[in-house]
C-alpha positions as CSV (number, residue, x, y, z in Angstrom):
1,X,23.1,-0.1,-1.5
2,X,21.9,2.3,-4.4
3,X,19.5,4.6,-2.7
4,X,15.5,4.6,-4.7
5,X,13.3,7.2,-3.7
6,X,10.1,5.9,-3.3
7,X,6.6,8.1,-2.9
8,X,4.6,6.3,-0.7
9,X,0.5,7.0,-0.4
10,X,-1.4,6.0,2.8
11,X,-4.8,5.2,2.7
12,X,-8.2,6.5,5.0
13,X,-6.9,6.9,8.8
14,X,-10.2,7.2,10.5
15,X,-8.6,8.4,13.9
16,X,-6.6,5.2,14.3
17,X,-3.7,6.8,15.2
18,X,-1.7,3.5,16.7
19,X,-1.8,1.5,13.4
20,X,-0.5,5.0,12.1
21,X,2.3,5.7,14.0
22,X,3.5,1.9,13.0
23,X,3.4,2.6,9.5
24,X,5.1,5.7,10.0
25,X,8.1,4.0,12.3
26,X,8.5,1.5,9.8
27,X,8.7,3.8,6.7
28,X,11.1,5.5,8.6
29,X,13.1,2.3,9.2
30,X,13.4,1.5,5.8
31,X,14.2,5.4,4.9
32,X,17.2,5.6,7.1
33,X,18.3,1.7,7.5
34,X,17.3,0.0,4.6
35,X,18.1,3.0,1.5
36,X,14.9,2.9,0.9
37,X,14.4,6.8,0.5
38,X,11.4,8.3,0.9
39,X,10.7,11.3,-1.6
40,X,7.6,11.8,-0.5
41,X,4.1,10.7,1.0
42,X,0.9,11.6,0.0
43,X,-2.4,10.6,2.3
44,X,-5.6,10.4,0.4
45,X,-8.2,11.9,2.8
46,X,-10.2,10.9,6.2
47,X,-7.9,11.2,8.8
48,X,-10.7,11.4,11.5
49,X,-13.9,10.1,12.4
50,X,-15.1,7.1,13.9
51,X,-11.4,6.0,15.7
52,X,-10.8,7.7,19.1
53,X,-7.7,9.5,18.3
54,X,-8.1,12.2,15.6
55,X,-6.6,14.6,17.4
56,X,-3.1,12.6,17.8
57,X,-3.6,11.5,14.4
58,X,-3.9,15.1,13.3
59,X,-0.7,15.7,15.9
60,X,1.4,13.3,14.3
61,X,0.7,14.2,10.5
62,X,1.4,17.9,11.3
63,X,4.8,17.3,12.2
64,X,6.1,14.8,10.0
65,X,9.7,15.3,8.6
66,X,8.6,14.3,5.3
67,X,7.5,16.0,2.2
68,X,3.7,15.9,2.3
69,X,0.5,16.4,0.4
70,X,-2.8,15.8,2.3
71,X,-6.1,15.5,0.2
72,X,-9.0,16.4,1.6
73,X,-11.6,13.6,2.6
74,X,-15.3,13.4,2.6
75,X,-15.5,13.6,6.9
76,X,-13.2,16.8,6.5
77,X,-15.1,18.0,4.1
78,X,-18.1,17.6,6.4
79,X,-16.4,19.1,9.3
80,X,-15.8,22.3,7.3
81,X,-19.0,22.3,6.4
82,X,-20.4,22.5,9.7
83,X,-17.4,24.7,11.5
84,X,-18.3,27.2,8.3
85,X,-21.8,27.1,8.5
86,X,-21.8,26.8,4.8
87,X,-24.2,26.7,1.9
88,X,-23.8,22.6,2.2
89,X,-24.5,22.4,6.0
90,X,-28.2,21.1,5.7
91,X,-27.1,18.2,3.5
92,X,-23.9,17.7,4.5
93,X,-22.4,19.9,7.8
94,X,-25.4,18.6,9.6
95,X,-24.8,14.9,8.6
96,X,-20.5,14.9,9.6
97,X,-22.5,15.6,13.5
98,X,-25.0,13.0,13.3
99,X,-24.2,9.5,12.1
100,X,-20.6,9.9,10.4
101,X,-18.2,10.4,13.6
102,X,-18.2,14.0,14.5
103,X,-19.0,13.2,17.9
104,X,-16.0,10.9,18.0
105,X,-13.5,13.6,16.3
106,X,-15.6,16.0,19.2
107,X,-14.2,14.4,21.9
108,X,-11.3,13.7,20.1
109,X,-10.4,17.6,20.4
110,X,-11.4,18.3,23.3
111,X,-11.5,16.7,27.0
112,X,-13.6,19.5,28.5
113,X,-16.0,17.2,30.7
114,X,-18.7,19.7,30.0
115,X,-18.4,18.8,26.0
116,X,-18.3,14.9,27.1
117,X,-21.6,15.3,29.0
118,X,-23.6,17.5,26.5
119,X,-22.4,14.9,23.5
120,X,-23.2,12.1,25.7
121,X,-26.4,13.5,26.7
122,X,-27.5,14.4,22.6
123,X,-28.3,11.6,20.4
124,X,-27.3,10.6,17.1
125,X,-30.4,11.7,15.0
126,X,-31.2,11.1,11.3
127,X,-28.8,12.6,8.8
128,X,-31.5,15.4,7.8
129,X,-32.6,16.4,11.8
130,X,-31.1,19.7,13.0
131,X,-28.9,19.0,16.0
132,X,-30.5,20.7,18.6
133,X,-27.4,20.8,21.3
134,X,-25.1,21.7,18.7
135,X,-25.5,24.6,16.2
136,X,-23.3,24.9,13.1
137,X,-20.5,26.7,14.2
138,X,-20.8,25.9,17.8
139,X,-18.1,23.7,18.0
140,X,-14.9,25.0,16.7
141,X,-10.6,24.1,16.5
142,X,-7.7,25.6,17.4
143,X,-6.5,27.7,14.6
144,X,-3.4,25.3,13.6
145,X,-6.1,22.8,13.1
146,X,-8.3,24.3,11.0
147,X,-5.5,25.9,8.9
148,X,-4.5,22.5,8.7
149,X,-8.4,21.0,7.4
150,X,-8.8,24.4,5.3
151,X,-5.3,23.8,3.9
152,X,-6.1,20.4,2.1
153,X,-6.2,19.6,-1.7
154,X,-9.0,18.4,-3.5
155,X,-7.0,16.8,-5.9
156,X,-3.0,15.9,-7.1
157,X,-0.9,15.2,-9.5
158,X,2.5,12.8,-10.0
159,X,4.5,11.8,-12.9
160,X,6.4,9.1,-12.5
161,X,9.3,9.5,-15.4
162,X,10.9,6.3,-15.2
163,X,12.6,6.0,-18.6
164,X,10.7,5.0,-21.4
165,X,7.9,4.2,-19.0
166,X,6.1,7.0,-17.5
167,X,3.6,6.6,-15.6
168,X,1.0,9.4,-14.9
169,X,-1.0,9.3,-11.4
170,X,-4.0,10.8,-10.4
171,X,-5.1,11.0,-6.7
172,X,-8.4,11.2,-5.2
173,X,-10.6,10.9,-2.4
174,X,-13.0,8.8,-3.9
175,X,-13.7,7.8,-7.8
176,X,-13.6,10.7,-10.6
177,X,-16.7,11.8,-12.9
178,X,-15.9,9.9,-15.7
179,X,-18.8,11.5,-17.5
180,X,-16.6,15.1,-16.9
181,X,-13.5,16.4,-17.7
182,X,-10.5,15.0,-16.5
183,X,-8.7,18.5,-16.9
184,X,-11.2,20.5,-14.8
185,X,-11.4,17.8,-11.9
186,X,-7.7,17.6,-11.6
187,X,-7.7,21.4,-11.4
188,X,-10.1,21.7,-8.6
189,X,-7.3,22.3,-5.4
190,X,-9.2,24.3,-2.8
191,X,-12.4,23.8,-0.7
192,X,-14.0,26.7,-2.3
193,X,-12.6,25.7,-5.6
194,X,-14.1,22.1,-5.4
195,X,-17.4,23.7,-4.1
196,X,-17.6,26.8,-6.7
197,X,-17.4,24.0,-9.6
198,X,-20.3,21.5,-7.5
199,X,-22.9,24.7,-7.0
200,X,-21.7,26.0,-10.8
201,X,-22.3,22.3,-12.4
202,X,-25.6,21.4,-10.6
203,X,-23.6,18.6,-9.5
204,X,-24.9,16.4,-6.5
205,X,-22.2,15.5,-4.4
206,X,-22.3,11.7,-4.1
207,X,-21.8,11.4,-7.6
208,X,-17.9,13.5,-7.3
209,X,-14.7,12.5,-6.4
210,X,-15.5,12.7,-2.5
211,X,-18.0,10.7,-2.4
212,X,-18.5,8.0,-5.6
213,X,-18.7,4.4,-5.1
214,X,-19.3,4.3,-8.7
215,X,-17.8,1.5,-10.7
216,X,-14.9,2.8,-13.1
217,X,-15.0,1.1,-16.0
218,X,-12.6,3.0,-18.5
219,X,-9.2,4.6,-17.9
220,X,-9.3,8.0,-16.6
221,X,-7.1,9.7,-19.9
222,X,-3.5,8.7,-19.3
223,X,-3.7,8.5,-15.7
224,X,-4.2,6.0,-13.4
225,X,-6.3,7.1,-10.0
226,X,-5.2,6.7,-6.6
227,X,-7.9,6.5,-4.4
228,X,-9.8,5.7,-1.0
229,X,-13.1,6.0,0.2
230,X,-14.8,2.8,-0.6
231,X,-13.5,0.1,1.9
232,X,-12.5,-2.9,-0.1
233,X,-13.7,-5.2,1.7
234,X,-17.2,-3.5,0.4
235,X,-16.6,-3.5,-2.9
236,X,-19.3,-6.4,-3.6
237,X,-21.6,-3.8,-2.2
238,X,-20.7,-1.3,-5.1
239,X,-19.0,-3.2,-8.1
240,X,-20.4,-6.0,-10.3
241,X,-17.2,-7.8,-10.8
242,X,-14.1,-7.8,-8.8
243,X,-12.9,-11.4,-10.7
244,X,-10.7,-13.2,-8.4
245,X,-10.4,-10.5,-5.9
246,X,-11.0,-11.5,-2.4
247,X,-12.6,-8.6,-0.5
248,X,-11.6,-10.6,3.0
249,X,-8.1,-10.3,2.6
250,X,-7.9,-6.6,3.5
251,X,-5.3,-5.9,0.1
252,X,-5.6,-2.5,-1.8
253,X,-8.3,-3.4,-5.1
254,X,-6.3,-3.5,-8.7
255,X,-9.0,-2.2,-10.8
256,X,-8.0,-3.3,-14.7
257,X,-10.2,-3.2,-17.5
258,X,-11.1,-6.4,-17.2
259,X,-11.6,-8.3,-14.0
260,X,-8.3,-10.5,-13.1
261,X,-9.1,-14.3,-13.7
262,X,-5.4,-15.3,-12.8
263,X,-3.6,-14.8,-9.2
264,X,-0.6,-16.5,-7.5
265,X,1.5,-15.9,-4.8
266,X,5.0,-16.6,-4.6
267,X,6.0,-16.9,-1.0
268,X,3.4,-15.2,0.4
269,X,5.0,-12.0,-0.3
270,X,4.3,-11.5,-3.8
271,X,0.6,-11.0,-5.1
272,X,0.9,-11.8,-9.3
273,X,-1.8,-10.2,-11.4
274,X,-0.9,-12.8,-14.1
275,X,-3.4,-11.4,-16.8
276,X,-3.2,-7.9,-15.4
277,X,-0.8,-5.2,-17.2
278,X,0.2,-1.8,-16.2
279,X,-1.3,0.0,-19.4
280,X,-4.6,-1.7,-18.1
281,X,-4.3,-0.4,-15.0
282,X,-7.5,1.8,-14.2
283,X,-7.0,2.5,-10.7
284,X,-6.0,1.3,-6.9
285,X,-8.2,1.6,-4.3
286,X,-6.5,1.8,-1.0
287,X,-8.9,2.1,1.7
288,X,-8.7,-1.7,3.6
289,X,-11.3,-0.6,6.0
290,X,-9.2,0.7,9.0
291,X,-12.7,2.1,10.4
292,X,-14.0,-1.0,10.1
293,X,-11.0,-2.5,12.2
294,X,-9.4,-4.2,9.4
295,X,-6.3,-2.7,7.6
296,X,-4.4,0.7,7.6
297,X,-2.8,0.3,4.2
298,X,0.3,2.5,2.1
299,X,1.7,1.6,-1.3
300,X,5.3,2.6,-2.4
301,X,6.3,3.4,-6.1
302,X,9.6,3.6,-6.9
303,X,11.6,3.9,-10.0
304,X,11.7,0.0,-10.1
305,X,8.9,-1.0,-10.5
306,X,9.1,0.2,-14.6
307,X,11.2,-3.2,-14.7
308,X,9.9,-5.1,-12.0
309,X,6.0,-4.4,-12.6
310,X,5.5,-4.5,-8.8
311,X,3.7,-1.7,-6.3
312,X,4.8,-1.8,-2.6
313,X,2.4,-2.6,-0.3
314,X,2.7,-2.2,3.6
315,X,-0.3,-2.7,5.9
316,X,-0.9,-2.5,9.9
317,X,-4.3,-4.5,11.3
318,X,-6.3,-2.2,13.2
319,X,-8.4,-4.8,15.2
320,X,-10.0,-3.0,18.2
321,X,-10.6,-6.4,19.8
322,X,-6.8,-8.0,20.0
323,X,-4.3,-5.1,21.4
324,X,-1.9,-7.5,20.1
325,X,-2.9,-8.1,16.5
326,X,-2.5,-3.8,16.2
327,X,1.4,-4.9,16.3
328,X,0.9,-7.0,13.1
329,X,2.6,-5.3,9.9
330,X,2.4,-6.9,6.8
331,X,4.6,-6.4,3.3
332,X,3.6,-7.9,0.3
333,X,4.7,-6.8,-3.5
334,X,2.2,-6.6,-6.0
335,X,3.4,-7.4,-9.4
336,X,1.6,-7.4,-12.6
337,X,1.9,-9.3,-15.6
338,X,5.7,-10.6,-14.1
339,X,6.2,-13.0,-17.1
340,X,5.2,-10.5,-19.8
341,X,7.0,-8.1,-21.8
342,X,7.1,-4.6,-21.1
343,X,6.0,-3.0,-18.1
């Protein structure tokens, strides 16, 4: 079997570190078994928060045998916020503590009973009310940790030089400014980087590319964005028209630049985008809502999908209902425009 390197990209964690370790056993499978090489995998952001184990999920990540790149997420952002004390803590430090999971990721880290009583004992208060048990700062991680959290990218980069068909990817936590440059985004690496540019700009940080639920409606230059964030089964919430795209059925959203009108299935293994194309391709959302107990999702490209017009997609259910249902893994191939010409 010819060997294909394939770069796969795993979508927000949230602490569910079961469905994790699936997808991770089953890319390995497919790595060592099945040819199916992996060159390497990039996660887009939130790996705690809100699930019970960010901690393991943080342990497992940290020692994968893999080449890696791990992008920074809004609730990491947030933690370093708080652990830092920064500039952003009053909007944003303060809010990772109260209402968005830092009590969760807390406990996560450590199983010091005094911790468990003082968190039970403080309630979850408005986003803007200081936390009067714990202090910016008060809480902190051991050092491998928070090299690993202060370590993260704000953004990356992959060509994928398939012939005459390259295919230029952009990854993110959430949407791009489209109203910005595309260059200076893409360069913005570092936590201080990322924050520099925001304070620099005047930019408010709902409206950036850790936290924009806005609509994309043009291609981002040449590239087509990678991203999470915005749990598709949302999307309603956020976007006008997602055309023929059921937010139910927990699948990574095909954003083109026009809504998709025509579906199929072969199978059930094959998703057809029959009036989609490549070249239309704005970007792919790939948070399934594993925080909301839905879907951990990855997508695979490999060199042929030029020919094939088809994305990888694996998925693991994350219901915290039915122990059994966290055993499900599901493969499906998405393939656009398969009857047209040129990929």
């Amino acid at each position: 079997m010819e060997h294909q390197e394939t770069i796969w990209v795993v979508g927000d964690i949230h602490g569910s570190y079961d469905p994790l370790k699936r997808l991770i056993t089953e890319l390995r499978k497919r790595d060592v078994l099945r040819g199916e090489k992996i060159r390497k995998i990039i996660f887009i952001g939130d790996y705690i928060d809100y699930g019970p184990s960010s901690k393991e999920v943080l342990d497992l990540l940290m020692n994968l045998e893999y080449e890696t790149v791990f992008l920074a997420g809004n609730h990491e952002d947030l933690l370093l916020h708080y652990c830092k004390k920064s500039y952003f803590y009053e909007e944003y430090g303060n809010m990772w503590f109260n209402g968005n999971g830092g009590q969760d990721t807390v406990l996560s880290f450590n199983p010091d009973p005094e911790v468990y009583k003082k968190v039970q004992q403080h309630p979850i208060e408005s986003h803007h009310s200081g936390s009067r048990e714990f202090q910016p700062g008060d809480y902190t991680f051991e050092k491998k940790y928070m090299d690993f959290f202060n370590n993260l990218v704000y953004s990356h980069v992959e060509l994928l030089d398939f012939e005459t068909n390259p295919l230029k990817l952009a990854f993110s936590h959430a949407g791009l400014d489209a109203s910005r440059s595309l260059e200076e985004q893409l360069a913005l690496k570092t936590y201080d980087q990322f924050h520099d540019y925001v304070q620099k700009n005047n930019i408010f940080m709902k409206n950036f590319n850790l936290w924009s639920r806005e609509e994309p409606k043009e291609k981002y230059g040449d590239y087509v964005v990678i991203q999470g964030h915005t749990p598709t089964e949302l999307l309603p919430d956020y976007y006008k028209n997602v055309g023929k795209f059921k937010p139910e059925s927990g699948l990574p959203y095909f954003k083109f630049l026009k809504p998709i009108t025509r579906t199929g299935y072969e199978d059930y293994s094959e998703l057809y985008y029959l009036d989609g194309d490549f070249k239309d391709l704005i970007s792919i959302n790939i948070d399934t809502g594993a925080a909301l107990g839905k879907y951990l999702t990855a997508i695979g490209f490999s060199p042929d999908m030029a020919w094939e017009r088809t994305v990888k997609v694996m998925q693991v259910a994350c219901s915290l209902k039915d122990r059994a249902r966290q055993a499900e893994l599901k493969t499906y191939r998405v393939k656009v425009n398969p009857f047209g010409k040129g990929a």
